[in-house]
C-alpha positions in Angstrom: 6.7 -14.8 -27.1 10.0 -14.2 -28.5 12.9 -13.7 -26.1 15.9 -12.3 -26.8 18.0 -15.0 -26.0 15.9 -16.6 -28.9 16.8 -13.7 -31.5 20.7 -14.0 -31.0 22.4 -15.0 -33.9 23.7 -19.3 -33.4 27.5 -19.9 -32.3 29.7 -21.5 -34.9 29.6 -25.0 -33.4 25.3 -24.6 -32.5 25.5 -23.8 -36.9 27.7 -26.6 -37.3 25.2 -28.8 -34.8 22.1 -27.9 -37.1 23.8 -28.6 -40.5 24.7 -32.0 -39.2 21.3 -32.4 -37.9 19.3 -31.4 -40.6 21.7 -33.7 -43.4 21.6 -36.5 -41.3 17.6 -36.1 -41.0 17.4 -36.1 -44.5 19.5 -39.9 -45.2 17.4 -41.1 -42.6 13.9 -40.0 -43.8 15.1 -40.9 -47.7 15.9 -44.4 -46.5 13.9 -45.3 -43.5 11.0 -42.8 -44.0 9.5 -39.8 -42.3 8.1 -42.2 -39.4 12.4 -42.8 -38.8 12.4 -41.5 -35.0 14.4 -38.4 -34.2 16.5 -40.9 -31.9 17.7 -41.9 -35.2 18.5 -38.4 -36.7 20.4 -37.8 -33.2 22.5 -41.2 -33.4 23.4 -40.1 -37.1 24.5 -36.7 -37.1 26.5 -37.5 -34.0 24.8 -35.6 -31.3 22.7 -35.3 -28.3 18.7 -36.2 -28.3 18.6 -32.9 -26.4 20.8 -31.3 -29.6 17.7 -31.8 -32.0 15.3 -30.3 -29.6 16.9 -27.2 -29.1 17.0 -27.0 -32.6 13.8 -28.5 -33.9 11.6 -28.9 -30.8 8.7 -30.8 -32.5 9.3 -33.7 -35.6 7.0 -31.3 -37.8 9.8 -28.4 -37.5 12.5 -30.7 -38.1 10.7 -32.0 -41.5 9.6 -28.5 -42.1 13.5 -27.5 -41.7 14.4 -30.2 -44.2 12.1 -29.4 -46.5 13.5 -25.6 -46.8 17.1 -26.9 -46.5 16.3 -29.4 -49.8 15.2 -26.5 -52.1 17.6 -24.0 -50.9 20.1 -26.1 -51.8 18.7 -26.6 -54.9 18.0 -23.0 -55.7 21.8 -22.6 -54.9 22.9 -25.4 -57.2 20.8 -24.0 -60.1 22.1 -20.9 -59.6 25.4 -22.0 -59.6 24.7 -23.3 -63.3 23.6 -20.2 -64.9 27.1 -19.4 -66.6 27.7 -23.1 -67.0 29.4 -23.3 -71.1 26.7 -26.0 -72.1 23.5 -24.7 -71.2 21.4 -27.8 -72.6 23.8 -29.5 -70.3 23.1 -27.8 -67.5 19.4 -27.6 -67.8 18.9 -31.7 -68.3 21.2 -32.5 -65.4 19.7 -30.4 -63.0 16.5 -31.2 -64.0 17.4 -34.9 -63.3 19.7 -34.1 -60.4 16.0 -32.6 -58.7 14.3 -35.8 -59.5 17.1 -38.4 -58.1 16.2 -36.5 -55.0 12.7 -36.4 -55.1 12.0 -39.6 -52.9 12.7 -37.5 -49.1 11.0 -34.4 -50.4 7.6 -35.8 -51.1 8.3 -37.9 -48.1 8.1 -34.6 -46.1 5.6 -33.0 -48.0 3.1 -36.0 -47.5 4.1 -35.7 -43.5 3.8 -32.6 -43.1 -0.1 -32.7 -44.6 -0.6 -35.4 -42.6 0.2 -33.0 -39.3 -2.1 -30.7 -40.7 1.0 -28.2 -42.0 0.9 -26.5 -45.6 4.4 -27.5 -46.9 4.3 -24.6 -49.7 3.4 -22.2 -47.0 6.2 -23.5 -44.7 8.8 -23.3 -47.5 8.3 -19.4 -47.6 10.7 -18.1 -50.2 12.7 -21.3 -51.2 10.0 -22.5 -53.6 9.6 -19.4 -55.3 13.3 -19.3 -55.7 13.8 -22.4 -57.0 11.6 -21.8 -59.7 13.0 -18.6 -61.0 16.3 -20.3 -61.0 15.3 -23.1 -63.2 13.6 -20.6 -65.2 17.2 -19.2 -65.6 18.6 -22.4 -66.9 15.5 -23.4 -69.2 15.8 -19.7 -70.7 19.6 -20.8 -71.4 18.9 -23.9 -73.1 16.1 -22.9 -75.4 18.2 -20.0 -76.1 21.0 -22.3 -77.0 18.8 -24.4 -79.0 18.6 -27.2 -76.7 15.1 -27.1 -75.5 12.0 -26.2 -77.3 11.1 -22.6 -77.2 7.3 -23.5 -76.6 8.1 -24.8 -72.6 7.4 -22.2 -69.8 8.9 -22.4 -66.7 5.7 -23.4 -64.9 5.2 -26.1 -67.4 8.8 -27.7 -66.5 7.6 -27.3 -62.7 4.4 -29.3 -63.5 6.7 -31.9 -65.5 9.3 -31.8 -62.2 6.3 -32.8 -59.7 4.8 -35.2 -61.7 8.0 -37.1 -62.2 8.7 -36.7 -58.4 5.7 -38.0 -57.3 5.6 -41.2 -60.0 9.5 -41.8 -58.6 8.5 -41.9 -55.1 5.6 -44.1 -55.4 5.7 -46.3 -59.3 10.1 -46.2 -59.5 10.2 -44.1 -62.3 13.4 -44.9 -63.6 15.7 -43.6 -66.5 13.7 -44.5 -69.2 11.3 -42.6 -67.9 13.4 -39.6 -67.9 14.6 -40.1 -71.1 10.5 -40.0 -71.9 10.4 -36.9 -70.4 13.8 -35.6 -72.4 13.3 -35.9 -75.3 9.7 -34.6 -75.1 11.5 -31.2 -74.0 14.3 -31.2 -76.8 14.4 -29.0 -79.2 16.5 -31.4 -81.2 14.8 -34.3 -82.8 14.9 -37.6 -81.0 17.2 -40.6 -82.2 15.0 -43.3 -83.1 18.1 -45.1 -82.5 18.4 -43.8 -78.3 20.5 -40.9 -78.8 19.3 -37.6 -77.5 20.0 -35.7 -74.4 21.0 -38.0 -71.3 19.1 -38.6 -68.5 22.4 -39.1 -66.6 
């Protein structure tokens, strides 16, 4: 039952408390793994044991929590590219900017099915946003000539998780991307390595 104690709005320094909680969970979990105890997440965002569990009572709402942090702040950054001069630019980075980051988030994801939690269900609204704002910047690019006009969004999101999933468990590394690049270009690959970068 929800009290309302529980539906007042967080003080500026509880906010400030869950931020640092939530991005220090996330360098622990990309380095050390989802099994990293939330002793550790306490120790390095600088507070309490007791400071995560008024937050994030059980691990499963911490990594939930995480998960929705990751691709809100992607949405945001995405969205924050839409009016960016070079479109192809902006498109390829972000795209590569959401795998370099890929390692924690299908950490999560493979925890949170392990606990018996749906991780699209959990992430409510921040999937669905990050997809319409990629589909933003992949609607920029092709219309700037700088992707291939035959890519849907969902088709870029099947691409994404594919590459996300091979960098978490085989390394994909640059070349790959590069792969991946100039399969998307609407330009014709340099036989010689030129192309779009993957950096």
């Amino acid at each position: 039952m929800t009290t309302s104690a529980s539906r007042r709005p967080l003080r500026a320094d509880a906010l400030r408390n869950r931020a640092k909680v939530l991005a220090a969970a996330e360098e622990v979990f990309a380095v050390q793994g989802t099994s990293a105890s939330t002793d550790e997440v306490a120790r390095r965002a600088g507070v309490g044991i007791g400071t995560v569990f008024r937050h994030f009572p059980t691990k499963e709402s911490l990594l939930e929590a995480v998960l929705v942090a990751l691709l809100e702040r992607l949405a945001e950054e995405a969205e924050g590219l839409r009016s960016a001069d070079d479109a192809g630019a902006a498109f390829f980075g972000f795209f590569a900017r959401v795998v370099s980051r890929a390692k924690v988030k299908q950490a999560v994801t493979e925890a949170l099915a392990e606990a018996g939690v749906d991780a699209h269900d959990r992430a409510g609204t921040a999937g669905p946003g990050l997809k319409a704002a990629l589909g933003v910047l992949l609607a920029r690019a092709q219309a700037a000539g700088a992707v291939r006009a035959d890519v849907s969004a969902g088709e870029v999101m099947a691409l994404l998780a594919g590459l996300c999933y091979a960098t978490e468990r085989a390394g994909a590394d640059e070349g790959v991307l590069r792969v991946v690049f100039d399969g998307l270009s609407a330009r014709r690959a340099d036989p010689r390595g030129a192309g779009p970068s993957a950096t």
